[in-house]
mmCIF file of the N, C-alpha and C atoms, coordinates in Angstrom:
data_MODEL
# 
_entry.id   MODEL 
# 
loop_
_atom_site.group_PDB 
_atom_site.id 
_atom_site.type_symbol 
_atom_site.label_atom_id 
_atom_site.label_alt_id 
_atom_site.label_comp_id 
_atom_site.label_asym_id 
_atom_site.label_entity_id 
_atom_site.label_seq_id 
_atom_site.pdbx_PDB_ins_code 
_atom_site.Cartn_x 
_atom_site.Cartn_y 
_atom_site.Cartn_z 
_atom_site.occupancy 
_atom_site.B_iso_or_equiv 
_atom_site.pdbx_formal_charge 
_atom_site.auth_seq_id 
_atom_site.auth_comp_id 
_atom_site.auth_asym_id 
_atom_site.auth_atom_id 
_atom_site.pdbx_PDB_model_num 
ATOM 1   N N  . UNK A 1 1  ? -31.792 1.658   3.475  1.00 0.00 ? 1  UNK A N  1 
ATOM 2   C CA . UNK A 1 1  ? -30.615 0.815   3.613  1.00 0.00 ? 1  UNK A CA 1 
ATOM 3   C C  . UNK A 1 1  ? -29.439 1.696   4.045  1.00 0.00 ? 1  UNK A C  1 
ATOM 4   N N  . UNK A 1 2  ? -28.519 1.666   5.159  1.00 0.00 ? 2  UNK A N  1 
ATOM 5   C CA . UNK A 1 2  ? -27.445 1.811   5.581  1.00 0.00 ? 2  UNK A CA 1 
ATOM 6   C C  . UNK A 1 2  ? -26.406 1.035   5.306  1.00 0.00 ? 2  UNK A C  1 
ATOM 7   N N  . UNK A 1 3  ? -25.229 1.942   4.958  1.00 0.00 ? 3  UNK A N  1 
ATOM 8   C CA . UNK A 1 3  ? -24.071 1.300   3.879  1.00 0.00 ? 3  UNK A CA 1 
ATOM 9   C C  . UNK A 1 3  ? -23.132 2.077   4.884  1.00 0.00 ? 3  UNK A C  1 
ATOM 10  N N  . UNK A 1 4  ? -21.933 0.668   5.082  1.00 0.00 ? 4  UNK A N  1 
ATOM 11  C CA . UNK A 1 4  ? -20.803 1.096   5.680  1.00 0.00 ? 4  UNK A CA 1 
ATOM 12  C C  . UNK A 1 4  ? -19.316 0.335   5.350  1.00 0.00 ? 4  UNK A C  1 
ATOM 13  N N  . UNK A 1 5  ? -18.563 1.512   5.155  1.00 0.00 ? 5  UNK A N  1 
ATOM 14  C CA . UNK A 1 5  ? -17.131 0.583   4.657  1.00 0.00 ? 5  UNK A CA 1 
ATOM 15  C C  . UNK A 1 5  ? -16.163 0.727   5.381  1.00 0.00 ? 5  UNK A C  1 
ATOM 16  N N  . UNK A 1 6  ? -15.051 -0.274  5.089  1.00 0.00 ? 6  UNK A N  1 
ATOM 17  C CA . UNK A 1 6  ? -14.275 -0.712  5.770  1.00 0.00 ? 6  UNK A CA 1 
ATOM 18  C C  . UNK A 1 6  ? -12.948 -0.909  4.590  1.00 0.00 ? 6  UNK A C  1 
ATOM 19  N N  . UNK A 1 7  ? -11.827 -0.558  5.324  1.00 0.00 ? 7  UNK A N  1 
ATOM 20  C CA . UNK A 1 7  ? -10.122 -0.674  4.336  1.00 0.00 ? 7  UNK A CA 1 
ATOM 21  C C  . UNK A 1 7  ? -9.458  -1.859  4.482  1.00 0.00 ? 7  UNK A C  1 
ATOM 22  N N  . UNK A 1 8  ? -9.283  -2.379  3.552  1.00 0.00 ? 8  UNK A N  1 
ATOM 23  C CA . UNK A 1 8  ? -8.407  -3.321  3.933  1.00 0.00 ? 8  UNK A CA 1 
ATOM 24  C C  . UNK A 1 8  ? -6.832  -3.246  4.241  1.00 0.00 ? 8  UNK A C  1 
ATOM 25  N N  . UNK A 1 9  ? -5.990  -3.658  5.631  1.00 0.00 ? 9  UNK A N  1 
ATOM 26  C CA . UNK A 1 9  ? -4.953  -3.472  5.364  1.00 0.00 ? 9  UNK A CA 1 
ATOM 27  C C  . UNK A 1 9  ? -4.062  -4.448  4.450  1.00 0.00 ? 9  UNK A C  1 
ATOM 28  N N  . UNK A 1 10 ? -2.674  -4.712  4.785  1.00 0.00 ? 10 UNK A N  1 
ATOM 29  C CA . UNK A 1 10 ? -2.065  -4.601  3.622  1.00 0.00 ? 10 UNK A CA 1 
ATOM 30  C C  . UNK A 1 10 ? -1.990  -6.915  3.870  1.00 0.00 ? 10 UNK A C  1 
ATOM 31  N N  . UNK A 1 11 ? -2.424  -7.126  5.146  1.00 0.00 ? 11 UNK A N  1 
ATOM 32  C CA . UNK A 1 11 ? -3.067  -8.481  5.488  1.00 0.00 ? 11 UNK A CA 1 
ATOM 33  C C  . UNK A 1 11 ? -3.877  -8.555  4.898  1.00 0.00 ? 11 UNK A C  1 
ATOM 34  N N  . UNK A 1 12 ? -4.818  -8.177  4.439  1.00 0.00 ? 12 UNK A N  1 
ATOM 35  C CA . UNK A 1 12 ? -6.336  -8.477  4.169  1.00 0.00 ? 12 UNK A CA 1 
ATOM 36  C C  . UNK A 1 12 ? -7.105  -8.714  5.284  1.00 0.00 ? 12 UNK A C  1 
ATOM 37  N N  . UNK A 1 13 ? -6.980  -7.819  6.312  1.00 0.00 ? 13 UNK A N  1 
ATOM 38  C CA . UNK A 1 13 ? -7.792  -7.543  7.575  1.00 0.00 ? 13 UNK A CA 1 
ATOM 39  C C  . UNK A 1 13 ? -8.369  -6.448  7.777  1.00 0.00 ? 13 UNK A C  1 
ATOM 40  N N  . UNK A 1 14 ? -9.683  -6.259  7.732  1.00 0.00 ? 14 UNK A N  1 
ATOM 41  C CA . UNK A 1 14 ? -10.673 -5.223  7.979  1.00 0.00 ? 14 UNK A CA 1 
ATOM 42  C C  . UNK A 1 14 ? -11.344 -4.724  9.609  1.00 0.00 ? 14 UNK A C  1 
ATOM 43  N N  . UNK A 1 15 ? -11.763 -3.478  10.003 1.00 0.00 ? 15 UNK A N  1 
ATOM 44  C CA . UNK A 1 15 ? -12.278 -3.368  11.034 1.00 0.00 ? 15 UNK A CA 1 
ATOM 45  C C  . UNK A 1 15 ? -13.701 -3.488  10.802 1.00 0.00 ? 15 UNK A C  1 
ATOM 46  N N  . UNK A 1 16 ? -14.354 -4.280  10.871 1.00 0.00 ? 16 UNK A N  1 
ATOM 47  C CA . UNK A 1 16 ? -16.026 -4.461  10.907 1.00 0.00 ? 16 UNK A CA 1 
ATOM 48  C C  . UNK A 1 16 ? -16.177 -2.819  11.624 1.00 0.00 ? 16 UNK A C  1 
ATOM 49  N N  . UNK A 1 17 ? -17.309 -2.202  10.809 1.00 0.00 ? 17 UNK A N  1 
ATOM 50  C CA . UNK A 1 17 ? -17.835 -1.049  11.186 1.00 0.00 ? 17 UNK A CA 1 
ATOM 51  C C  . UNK A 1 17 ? -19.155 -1.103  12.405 1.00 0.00 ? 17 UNK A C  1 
ATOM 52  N N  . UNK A 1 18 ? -18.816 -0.156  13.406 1.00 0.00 ? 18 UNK A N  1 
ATOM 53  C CA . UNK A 1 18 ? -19.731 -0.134  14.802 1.00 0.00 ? 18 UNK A CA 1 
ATOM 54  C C  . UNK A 1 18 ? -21.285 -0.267  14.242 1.00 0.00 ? 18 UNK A C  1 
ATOM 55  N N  . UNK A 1 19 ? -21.710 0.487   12.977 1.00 0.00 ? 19 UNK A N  1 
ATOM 56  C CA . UNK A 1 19 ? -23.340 -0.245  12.828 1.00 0.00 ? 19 UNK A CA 1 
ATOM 57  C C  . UNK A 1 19 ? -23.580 -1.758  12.662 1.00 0.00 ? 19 UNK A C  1 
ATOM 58  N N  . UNK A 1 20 ? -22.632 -2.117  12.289 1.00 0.00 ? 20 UNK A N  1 
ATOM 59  C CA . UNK A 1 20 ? -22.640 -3.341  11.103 1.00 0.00 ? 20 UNK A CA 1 
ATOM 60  C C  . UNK A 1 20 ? -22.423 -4.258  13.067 1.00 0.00 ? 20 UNK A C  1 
ATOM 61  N N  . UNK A 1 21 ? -21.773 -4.104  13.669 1.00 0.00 ? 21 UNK A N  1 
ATOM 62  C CA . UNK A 1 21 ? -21.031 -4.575  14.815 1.00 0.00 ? 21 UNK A CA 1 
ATOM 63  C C  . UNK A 1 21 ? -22.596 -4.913  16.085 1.00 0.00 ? 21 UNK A C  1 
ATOM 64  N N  . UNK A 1 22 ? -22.904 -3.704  15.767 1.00 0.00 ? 22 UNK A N  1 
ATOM 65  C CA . UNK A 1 22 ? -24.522 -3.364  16.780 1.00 0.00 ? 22 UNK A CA 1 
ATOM 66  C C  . UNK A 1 22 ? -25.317 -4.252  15.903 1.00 0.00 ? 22 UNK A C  1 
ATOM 67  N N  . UNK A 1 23 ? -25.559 -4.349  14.933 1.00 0.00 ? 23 UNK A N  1 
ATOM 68  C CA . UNK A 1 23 ? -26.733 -5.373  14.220 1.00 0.00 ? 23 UNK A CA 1 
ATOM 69  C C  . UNK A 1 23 ? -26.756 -6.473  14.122 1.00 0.00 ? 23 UNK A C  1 
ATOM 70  N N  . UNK A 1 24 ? -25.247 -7.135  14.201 1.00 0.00 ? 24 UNK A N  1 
ATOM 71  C CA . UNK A 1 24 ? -25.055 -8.263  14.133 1.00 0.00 ? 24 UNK A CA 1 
ATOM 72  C C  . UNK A 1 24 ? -25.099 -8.855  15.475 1.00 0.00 ? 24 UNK A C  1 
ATOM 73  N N  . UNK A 1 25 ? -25.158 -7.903  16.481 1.00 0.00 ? 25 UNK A N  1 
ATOM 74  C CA . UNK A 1 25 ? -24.491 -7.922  18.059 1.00 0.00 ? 25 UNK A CA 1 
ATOM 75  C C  . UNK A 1 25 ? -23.226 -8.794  18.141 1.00 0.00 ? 25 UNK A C  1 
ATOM 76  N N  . UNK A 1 26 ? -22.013 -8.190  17.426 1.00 0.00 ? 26 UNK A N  1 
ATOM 77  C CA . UNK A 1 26 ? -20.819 -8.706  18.147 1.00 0.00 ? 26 UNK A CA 1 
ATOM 78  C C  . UNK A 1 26 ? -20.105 -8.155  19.282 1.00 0.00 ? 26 UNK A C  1 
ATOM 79  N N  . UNK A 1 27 ? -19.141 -8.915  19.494 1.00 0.00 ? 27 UNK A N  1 
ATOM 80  C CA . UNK A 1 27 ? -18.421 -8.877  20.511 1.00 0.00 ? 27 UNK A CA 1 
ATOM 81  C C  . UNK A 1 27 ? -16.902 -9.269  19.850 1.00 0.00 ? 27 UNK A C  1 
ATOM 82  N N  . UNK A 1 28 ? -15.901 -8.448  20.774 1.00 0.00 ? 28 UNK A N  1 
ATOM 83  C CA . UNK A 1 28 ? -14.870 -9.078  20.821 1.00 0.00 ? 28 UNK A CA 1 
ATOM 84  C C  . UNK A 1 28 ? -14.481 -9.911  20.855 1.00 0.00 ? 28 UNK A C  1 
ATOM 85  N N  . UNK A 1 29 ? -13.998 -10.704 19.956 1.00 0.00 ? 29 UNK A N  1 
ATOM 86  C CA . UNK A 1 29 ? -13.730 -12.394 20.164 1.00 0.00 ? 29 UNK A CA 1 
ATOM 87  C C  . UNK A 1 29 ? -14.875 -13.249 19.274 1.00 0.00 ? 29 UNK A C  1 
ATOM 88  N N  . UNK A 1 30 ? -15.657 -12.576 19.397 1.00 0.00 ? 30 UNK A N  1 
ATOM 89  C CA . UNK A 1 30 ? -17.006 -13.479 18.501 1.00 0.00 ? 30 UNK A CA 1 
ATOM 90  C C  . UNK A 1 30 ? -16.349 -13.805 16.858 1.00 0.00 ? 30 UNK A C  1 
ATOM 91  N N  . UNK A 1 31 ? -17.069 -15.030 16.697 1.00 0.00 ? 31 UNK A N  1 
ATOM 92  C CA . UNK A 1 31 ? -16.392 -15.593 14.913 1.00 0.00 ? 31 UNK A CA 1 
ATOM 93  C C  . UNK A 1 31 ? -17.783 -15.353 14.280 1.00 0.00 ? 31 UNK A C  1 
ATOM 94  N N  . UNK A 1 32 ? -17.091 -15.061 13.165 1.00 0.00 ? 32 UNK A N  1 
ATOM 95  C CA . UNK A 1 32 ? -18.308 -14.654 11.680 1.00 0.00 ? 32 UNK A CA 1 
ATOM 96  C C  . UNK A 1 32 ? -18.123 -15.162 11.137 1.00 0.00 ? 32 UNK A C  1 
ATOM 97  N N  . UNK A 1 33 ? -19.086 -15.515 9.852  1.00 0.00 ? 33 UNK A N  1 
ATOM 98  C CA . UNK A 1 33 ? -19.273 -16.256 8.904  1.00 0.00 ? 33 UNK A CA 1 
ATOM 99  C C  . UNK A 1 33 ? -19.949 -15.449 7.694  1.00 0.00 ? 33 UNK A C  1 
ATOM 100 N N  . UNK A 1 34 ? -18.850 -15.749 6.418  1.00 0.00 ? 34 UNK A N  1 
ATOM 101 C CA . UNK A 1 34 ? -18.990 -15.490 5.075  1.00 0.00 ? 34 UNK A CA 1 
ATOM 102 C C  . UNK A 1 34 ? -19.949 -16.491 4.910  1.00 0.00 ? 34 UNK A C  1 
ATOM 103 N N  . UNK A 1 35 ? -21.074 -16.041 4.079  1.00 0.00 ? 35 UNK A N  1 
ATOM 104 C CA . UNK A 1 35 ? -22.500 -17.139 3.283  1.00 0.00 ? 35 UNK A CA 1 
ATOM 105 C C  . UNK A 1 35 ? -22.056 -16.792 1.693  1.00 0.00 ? 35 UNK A C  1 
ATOM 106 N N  . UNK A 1 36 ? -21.079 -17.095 0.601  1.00 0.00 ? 36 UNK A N  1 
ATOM 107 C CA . UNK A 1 36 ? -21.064 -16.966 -0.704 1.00 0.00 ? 36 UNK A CA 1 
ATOM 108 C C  . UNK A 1 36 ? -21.597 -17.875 -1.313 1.00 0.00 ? 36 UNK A C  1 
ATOM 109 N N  . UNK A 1 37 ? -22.810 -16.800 -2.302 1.00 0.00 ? 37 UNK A N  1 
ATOM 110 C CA . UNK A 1 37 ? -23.536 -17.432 -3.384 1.00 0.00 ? 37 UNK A CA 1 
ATOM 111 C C  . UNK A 1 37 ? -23.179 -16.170 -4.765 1.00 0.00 ? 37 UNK A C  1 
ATOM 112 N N  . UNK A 1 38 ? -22.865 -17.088 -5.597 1.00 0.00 ? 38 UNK A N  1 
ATOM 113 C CA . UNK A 1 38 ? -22.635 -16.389 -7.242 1.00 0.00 ? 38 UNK A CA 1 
ATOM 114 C C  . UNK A 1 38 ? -21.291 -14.837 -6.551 1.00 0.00 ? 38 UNK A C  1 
ATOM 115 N N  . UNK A 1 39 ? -22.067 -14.129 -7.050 1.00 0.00 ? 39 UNK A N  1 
ATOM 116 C CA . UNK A 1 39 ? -21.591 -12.335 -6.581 1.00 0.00 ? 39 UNK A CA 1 
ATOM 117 C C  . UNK A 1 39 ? -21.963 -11.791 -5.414 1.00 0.00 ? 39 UNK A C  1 
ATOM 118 N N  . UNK A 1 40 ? -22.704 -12.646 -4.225 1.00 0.00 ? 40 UNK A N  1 
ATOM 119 C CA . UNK A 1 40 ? -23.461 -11.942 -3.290 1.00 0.00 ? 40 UNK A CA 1 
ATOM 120 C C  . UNK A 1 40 ? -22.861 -12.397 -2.344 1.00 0.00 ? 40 UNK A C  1 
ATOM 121 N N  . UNK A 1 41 ? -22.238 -11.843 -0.945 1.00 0.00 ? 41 UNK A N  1 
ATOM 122 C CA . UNK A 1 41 ? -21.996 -12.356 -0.004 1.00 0.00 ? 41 UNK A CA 1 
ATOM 123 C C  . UNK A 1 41 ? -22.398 -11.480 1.250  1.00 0.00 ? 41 UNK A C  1 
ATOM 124 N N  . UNK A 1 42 ? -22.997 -12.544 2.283  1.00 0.00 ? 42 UNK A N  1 
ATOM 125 C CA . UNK A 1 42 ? -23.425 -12.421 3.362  1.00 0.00 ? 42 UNK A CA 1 
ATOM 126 C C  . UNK A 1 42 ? -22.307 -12.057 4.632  1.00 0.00 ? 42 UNK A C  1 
ATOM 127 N N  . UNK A 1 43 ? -22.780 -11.557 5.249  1.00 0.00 ? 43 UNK A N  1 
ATOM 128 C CA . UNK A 1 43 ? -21.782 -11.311 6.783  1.00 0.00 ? 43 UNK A CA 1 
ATOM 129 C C  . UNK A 1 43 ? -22.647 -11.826 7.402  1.00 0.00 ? 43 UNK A C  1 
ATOM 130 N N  . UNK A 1 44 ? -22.257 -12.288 8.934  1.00 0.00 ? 44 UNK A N  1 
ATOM 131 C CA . UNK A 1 44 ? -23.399 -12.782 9.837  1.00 0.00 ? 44 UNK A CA 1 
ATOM 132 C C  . UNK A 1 44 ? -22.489 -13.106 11.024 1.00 0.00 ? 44 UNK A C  1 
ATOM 133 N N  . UNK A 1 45 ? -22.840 -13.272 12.035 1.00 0.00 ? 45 UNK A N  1 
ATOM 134 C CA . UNK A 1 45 ? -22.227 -13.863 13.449 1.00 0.00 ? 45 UNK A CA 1 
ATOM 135 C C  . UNK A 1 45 ? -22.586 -15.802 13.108 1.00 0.00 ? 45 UNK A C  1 
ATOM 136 N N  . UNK A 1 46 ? -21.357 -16.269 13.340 1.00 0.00 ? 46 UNK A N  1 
ATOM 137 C CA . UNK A 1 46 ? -20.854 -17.842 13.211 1.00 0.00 ? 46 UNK A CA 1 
ATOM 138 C C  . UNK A 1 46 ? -22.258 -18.256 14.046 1.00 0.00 ? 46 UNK A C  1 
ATOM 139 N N  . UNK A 1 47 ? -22.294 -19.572 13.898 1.00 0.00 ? 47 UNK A N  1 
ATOM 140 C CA . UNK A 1 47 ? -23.796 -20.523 14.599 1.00 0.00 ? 47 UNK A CA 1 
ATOM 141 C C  . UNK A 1 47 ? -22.631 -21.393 15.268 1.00 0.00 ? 47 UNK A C  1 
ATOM 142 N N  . UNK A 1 48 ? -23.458 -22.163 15.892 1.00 0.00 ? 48 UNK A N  1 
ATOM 143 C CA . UNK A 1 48 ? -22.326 -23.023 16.626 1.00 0.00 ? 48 UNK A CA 1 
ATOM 144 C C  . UNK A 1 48 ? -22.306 -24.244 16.031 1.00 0.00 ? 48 UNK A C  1 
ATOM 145 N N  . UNK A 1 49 ? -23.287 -24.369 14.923 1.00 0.00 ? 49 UNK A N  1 
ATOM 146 C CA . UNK A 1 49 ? -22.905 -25.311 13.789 1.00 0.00 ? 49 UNK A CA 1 
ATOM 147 C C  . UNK A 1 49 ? -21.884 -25.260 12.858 1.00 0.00 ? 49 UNK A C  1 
ATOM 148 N N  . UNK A 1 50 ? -22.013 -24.021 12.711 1.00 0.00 ? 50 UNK A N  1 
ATOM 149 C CA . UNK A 1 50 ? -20.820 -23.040 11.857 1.00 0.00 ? 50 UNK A CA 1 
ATOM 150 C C  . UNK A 1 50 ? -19.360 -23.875 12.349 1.00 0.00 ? 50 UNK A C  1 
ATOM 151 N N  . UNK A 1 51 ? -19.398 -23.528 13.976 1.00 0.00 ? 51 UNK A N  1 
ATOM 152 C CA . UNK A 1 51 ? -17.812 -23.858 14.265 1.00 0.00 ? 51 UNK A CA 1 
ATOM 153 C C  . UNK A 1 51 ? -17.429 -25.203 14.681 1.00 0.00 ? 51 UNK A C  1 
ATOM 154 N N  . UNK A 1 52 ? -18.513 -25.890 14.420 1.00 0.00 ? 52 UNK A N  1 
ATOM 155 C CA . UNK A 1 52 ? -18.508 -27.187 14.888 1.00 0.00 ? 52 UNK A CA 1 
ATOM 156 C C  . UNK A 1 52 ? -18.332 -28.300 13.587 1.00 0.00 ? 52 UNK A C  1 
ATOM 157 N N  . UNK A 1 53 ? -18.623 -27.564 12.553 1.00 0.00 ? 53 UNK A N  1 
ATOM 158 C CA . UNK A 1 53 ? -18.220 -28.223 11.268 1.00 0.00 ? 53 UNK A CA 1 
ATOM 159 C C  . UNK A 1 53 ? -16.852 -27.506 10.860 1.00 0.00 ? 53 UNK A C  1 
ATOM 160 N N  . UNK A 1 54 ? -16.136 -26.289 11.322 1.00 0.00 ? 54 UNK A N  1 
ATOM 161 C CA . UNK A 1 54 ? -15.292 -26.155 10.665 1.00 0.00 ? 54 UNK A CA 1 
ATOM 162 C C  . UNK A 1 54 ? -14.028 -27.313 11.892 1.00 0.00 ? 54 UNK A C  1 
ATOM 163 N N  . UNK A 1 55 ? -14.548 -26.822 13.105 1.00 0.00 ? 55 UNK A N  1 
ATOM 164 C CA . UNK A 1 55 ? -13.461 -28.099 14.058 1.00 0.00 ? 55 UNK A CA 1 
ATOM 165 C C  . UNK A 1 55 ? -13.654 -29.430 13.529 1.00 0.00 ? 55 UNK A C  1 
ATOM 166 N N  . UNK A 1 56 ? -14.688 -30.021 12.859 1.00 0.00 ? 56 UNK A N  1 
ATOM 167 C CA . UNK A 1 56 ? -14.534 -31.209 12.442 1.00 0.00 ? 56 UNK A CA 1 
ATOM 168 C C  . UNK A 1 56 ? -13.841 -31.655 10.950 1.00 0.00 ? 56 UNK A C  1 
ATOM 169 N N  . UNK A 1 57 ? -13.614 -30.176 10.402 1.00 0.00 ? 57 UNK A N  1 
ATOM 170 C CA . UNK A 1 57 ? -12.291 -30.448 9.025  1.00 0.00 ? 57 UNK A CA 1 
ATOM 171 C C  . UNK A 1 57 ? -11.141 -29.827 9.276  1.00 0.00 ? 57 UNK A C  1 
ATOM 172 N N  . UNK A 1 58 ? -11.339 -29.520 10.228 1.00 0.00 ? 58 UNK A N  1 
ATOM 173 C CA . UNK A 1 58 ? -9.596  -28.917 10.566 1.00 0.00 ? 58 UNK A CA 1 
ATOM 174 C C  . UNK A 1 58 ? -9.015  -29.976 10.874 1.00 0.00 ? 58 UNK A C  1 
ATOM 175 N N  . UNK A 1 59 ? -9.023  -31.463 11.482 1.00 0.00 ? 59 UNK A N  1 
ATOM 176 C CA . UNK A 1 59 ? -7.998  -32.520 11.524 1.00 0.00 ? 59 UNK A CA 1 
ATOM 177 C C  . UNK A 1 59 ? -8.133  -33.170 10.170 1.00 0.00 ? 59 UNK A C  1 
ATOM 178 N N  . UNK A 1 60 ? -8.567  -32.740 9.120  1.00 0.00 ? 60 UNK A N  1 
ATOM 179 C CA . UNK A 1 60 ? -8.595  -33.827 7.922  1.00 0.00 ? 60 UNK A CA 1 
ATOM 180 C C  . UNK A 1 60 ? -7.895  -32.731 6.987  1.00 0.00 ? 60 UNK A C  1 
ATOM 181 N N  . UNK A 1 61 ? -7.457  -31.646 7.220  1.00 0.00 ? 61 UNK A N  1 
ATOM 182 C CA . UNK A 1 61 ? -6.369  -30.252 6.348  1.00 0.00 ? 61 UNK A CA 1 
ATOM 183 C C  . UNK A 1 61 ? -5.348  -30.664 6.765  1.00 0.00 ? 61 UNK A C  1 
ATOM 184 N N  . UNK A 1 62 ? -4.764  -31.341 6.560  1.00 0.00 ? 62 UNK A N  1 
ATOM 185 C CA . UNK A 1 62 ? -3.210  -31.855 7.095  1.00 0.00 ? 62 UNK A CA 1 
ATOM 186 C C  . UNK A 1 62 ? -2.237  -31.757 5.677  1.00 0.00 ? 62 UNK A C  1 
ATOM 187 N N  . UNK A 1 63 ? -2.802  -31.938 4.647  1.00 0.00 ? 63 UNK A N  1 
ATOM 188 C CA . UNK A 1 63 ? -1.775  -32.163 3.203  1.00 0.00 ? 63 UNK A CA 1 
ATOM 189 C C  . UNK A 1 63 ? -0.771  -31.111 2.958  1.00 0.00 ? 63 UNK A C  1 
ATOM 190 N N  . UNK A 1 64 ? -1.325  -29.938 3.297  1.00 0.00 ? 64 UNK A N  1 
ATOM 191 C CA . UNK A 1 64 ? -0.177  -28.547 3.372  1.00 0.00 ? 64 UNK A CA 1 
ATOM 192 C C  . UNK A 1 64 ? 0.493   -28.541 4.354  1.00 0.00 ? 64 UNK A C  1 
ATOM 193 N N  . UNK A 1 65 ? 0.716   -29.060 5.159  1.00 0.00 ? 65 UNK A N  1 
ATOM 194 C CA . UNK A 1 65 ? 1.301   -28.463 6.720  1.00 0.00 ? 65 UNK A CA 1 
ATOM 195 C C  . UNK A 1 65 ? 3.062   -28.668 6.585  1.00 0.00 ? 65 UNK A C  1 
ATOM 196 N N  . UNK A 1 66 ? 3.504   -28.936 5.409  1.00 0.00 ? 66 UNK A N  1 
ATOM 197 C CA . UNK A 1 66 ? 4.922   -28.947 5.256  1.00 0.00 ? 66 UNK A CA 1 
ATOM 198 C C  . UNK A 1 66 ? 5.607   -27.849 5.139  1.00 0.00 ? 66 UNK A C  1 
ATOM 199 N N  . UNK A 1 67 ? 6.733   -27.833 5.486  1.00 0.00 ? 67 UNK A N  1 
ATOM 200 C CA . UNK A 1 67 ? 7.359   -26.107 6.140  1.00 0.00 ? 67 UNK A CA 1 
ATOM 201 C C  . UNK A 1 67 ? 7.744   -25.835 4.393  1.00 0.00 ? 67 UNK A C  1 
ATOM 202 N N  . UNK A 1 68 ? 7.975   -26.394 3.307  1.00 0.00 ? 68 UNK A N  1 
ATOM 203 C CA . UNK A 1 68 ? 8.050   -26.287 2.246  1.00 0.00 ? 68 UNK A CA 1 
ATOM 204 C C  . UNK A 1 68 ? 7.066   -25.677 1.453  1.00 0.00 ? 68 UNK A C  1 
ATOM 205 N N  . UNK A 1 69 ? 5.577   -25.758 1.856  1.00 0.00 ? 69 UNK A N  1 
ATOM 206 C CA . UNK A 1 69 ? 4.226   -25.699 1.778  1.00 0.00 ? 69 UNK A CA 1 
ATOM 207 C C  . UNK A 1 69 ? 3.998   -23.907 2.381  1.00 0.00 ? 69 UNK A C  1 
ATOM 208 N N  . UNK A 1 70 ? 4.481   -23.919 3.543  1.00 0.00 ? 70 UNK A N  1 
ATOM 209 C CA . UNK A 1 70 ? 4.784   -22.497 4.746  1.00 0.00 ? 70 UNK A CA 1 
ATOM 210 C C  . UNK A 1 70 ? 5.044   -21.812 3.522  1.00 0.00 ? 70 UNK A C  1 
ATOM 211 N N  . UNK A 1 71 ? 6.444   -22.126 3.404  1.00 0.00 ? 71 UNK A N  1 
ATOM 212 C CA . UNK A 1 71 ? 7.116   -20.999 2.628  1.00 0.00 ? 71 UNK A CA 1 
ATOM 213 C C  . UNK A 1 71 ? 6.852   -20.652 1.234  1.00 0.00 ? 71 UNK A C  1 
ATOM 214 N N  . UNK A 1 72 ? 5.833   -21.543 0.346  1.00 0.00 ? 72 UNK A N  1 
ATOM 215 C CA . UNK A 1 72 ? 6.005   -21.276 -0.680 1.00 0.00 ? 72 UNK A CA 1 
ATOM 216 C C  . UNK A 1 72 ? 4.094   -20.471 -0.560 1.00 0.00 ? 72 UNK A C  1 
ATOM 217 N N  . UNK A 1 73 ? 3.953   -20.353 0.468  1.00 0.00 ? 73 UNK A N  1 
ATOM 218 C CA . UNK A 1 73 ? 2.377   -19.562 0.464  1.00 0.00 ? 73 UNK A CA 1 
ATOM 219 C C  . UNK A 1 73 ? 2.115   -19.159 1.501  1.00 0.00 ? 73 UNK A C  1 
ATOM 220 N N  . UNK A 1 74 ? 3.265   -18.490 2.249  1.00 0.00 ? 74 UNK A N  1 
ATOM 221 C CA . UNK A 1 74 ? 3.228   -17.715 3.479  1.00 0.00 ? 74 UNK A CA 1 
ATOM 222 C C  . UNK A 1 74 ? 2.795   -16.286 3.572  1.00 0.00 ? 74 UNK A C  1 
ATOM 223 N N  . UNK A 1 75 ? 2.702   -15.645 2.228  1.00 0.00 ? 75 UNK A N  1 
ATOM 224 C CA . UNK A 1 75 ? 2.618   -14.380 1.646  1.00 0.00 ? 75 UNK A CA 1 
ATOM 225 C C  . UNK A 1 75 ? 1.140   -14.106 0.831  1.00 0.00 ? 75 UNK A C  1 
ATOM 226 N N  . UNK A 1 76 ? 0.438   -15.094 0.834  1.00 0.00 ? 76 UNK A N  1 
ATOM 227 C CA . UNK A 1 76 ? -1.094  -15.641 0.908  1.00 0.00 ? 76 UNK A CA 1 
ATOM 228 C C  . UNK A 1 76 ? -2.146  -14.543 1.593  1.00 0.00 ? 76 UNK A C  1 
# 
């Protein structure tokens, strides 16, 4: 098993590491997908089911979108 880490900056944005990048075969621009079960979580390159269910709940997330909402969890 090959083990590789990654820092988080002060976003909570990581650089996926070049093995991890080659195995998964990404690309620039390509979307991933977290699989969480219990304590274990998966990395993986998105399916196009993946993004096709998340475009179909992104018009039904509307309840936060108040600039009141922005500001009180912009720092999130």
């Amino acid at each position: 098993m090959q083990t590789s880490t990654s820092k988080l900056t002060s976003k909570y944005q990581a650089t996926i590491p070049e093995p991890v990048r080659r195995a998964l075969q990404l690309d620039a621009g390509d979307a991933i997908a977290f699989d969480i079960e219990n304590d274990h979580i998966t990395l993986r390159k998105a399916r196009p089911v993946d993004l096709a269910f998340t475009q179909a709940l992104e018009g039904t997330l509307t309840e936060w979108e108040s600039s009141a909402d922005e500001e009180a969890y912009h720092d999130l």
